[in-house]
N, C-alpha and C positions, 0 to 999 in steps of 0.2 A: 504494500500500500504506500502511496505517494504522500509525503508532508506536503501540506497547501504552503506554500510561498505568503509569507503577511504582506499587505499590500504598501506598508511602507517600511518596508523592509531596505529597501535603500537609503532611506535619511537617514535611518536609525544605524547602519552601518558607518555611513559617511560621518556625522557625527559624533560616533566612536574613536575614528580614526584621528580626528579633530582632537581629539582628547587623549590622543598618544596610545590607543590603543593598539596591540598587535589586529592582524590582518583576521588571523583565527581569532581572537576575541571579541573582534567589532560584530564575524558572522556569527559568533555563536550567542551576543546579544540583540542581532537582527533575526534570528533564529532560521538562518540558514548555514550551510556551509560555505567555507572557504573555497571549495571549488565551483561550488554556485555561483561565488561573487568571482573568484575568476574566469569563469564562463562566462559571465553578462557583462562582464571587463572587454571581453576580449571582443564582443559581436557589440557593443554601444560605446562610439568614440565620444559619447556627450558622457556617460558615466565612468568612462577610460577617466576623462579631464576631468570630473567630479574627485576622482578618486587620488589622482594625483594628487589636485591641490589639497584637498582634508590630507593627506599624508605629510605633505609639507608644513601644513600647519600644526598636524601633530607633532612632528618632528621640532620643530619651531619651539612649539609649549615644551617638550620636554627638555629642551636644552635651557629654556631659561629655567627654569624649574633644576635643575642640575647645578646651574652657575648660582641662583640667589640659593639653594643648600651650600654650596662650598662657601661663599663668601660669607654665609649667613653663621657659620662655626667661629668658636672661641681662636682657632689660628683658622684660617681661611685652608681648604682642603688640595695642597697641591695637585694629587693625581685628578682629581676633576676640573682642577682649571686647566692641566693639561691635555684633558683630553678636550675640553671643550675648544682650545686652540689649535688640538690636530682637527678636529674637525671644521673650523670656519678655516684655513689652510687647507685643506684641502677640498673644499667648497670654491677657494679663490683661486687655487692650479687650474681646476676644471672651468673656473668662469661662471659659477652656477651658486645661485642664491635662493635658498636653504639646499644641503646636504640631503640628500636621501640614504637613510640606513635601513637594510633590510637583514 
């Protein structure tokens, strides 16, 4: 038997992702799967581009979220400000503004 698809199953996806969610976790609170949503990724270039940019914005939120906890400590946390500086470096080799980490 087939799970019915919720019919806003893609905001609720896209919005998770916003929010730094992994890719399986955004479907599994849109209650479909990840290969679902890469299925419907792959056949709608409008939710290709949805999906990118909530990803960048997740990705976004959790680096600042990352750098105000390092800074936000009684010594400021070196290996998180370094990583946060390998990653906008390497963001700026590429030319590309926010980093995509998957």
């Amino acid at each position: 038997m087939r799970r019915r698809v919720p019919p806003d199953w893609q905001q609720v996806f896209l919005d998770a992702l916003r929010e730094g969610h992994s890719v399986s976790f955004a479907a599994k609170l849109a209650g479909v799967s990840a290969r679902w949503a890469h299925k419907v990724r792959s056949k709608s270039s409008k939710f290709a581009e949805e999906w990118a940019a909530a990803y960048r914005e997740g990705t976004d939120y959790l680096l600042e979220v990352v750098r105000q906890r390092a800074l936000s400590m009684e010594k400021a946390s070196a290996p998180l400000l370094m990583f946060l500086i390998k990653v906008r470096l390497a963001a700026m080799d590429r030319q590309e503004d926010p980093v995509e980490i998957e």
